[in-house]
Steps between C-alpha positions, in 0.01 A plus 500: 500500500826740501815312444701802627388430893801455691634146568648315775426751730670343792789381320790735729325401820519077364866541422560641864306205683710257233796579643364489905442098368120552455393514139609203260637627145244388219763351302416145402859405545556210749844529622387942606231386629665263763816708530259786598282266771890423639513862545169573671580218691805644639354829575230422716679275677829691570381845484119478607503217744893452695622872429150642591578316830802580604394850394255455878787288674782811438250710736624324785827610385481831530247568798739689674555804202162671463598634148585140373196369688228754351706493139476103478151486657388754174698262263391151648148660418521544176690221408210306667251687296719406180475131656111564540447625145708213377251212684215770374611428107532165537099440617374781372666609172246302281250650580695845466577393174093470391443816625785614277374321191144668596667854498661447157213338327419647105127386612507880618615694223368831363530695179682801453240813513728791287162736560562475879872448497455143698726204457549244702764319327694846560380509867619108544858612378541808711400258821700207419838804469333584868512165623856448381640802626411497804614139522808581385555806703408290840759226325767725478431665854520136652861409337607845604423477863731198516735591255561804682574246800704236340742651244712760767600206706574268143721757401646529795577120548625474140760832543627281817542258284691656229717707781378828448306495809599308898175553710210207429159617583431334862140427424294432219226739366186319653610295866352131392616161635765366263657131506874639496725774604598775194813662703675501156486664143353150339266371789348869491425505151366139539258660786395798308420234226290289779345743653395687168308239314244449736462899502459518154273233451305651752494831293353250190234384713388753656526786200363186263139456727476875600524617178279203338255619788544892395453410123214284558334815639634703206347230250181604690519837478568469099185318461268694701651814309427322149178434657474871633489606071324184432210641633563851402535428111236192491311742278769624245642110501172350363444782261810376350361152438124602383447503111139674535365773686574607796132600679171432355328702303350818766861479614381442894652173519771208391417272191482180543874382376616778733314398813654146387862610506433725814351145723768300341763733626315638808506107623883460411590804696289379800658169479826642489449668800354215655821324463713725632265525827566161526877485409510752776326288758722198399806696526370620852446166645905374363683815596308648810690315772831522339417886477406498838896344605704729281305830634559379859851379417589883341317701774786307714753488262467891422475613892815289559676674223383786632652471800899339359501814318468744792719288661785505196755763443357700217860438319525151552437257179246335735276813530516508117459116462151526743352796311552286191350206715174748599451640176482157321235360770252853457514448170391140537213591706437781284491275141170294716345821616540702158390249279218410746367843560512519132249216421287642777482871326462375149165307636360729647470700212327271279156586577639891354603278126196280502268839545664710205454153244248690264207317626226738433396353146570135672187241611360455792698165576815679396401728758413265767874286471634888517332556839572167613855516401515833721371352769727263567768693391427728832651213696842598562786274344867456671742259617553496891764373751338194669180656496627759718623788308434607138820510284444875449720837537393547813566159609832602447522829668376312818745189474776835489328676784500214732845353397597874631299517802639112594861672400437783769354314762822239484753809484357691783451216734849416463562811535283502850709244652824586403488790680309337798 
């Protein structure tokens, strides 16, 4: 209908998961194509397969340093969870990609209403920017956790190296089982190189499917707000389109090519809605249990942060290095819970649009699909965690609270026994 709806929607949250390995390029071009299978090929078996287990074999390592222990406990977790999401594309990312198609479908579009001041094509371009900036900003907050971890100690290694500096780091930024010794300048570097791939192919991953997940939500949100002024405007859209009158003649109700635009509309609204009831459902059943994992996996992850920061100098570049750590896991947890808790507000107040259509000239079966609409309506939409927990805002405030109280419970029974 409106050829200024946004496009491609998802198209920053595809190029992350392209380079994790996990979405082919749609060039027709043979020679890319294979070259790019070689490369996904190579990732999941170095990074998400051997490095993911050596990541759980380098625990036995350091069992006797607490610090190490809890840090590489928090890190073997997510990397697993980057592992997990990685198997999770690879059975279930076709039928991510119909719901995406569904999402972005022109079946659904609606006319500009200047009267009113509605436009969805406007709407669909403010929440694609969203969806990409957000993306982006979690992108950026990903490479600068381990940026901030791996370029001190490159500099470092390449000053030795070019004499204006004698002391070599003694240890690498995250402890991890490695196949040779780095006592010198060169092997260092080659260690830092080894070590950091994995990590930032994890970053791809796991920003690529939590962000795909967040926009997925933010696609829904867009289309329940287009269908929000849908209903709103039905009247002053289908005035637009009839050539006659608008009521018959004692002025008490529609005319007849007026109650015809009204049904026609009324039934592509509802089946719009419909749609997105169901998109929600589908995207339930995909994503619940692989919600469920990453809020368990960050209520640990975040208390064991918690607890290597009180346990850092405040002046130490690991303090700084594990509030950058923290900050980029809340606002993981936060992007499901936002975006969640905004699907969850924006139907509930349907049955408020649906009401204040201009329905009091309408028929009686115009009437009737408006009550039924409401109805079910009243049934409360959102995404949950397993079927345990809504993603919502105060989902979130709890996952904090007991990441806290877990925190304190650790610190003072320590506490307890060390002075026992």
């Amino acid at each position: 209908m409106s050829p200024e709806y946004a496009e491609d929607f998802f198209v920053v949250n595809r190029w992350i998961i392209r380079c994790a390995g996990l979405w082919s390029p749609e060039t027709k071009n043979g020679t890319i194509q294979n070259m790019y299978k070689i490369y996904a090929i190579l990732i999941v078996a170095f990074v998400n397969v051997f490095f993911t287990a050596t990541e759980f074999v380098s625990l036995y390592y350091t069992y006797g340093n607490e610090y190490d222990l809890i840090k590489n406990i928090s890190f073997a977790l997510t990397h697993l969870m980057g592992a997990i999401k990685v198997v999770f594309f690879y059975t279930s990312g076709d039928r991510l990609k119909d719901i995406m198609a569904v999402l972005e479908s022109s079946r659904f579009h609606y006319e500009s209403c200047k009267q009113s001041g509605f436009n969805a094509a406007f709407i669909s371009e403010a929440y694609k920017k969203r969806g990409i900036r957000y993306s982006l900003l979690f992108f950026l907050l990903a490479h600068a956790t381990l940026t901030s971890s791996y370029l001190p100690p490159t500099i470092t290694a390449i000053s030795i190296m070019s004499g204006t500096k004698k002391e070599l780091p003694s240890r690498l930024p995250y402890y991890s089982w490695m196949p040779f010794k780095f006592d010198t300048p060169g092997y260092y570097l080659l260690a830092l190189g080894y070590q950091a791939i994995p990590m930032f192919s994890y970053a791809y991953s796991i920003v690529g499917m939590d962000t795909l997940f967040m926009n997925i939500m933010n696609c829904i949100g867009f289309n329940l707000t287009v269908i929000q002024g849908a209903f709103l405007t039905i009247r002053e859209r289908c005035m637009e389109k009839v050539k006659g009158p608008f009521l018959t003649s004692d002025g008490l109700y529609n005319s007849e090519e007026m109650q015809r635009h009204l049904n026609k509309e009324m039934k592509k609204i509802c089946r719009h809605l419909q749609t997105i009831y169901k998109v929600c459902e589908n995207l339930e059943n995909v994503h619940k249990y692989l919600t469920l994992a990453q809020v368990v996996a960050t209520l640990f992850i975040l208390c064991s942060c918690l607890y290597l920061v009180s346990t850092t100098p405040v002046n130490s570049k690991q303090f700084y290095a594990e509030i950058v750590y923290m900050v980029a896991m809340g606002f993981q947890l936060i992007l499901y819970c936002w975006f969640g808790n905004e699907v969850k507000l924006k139907a509930e107040k349907l049955p408020f649009y649906i009401w204040q259509s201009d329905w009091i000239t309408a028929s009686n079966d115009f009437k009737k699909s408006m009550i039924l609409t409401m109805a079910r309506t009243k049934r409360p939409l959102f995404l949950t965690a397993g079927n345990f927990a809504p993603l919502t805002l105060s989902t979130f405030v709890a996952i904090i609270k007991g990441s806290y109280s877990f925190f304190a419970v650790i610190k003072n029974t320590k506490g307890a026994v060390t002075e026992y």
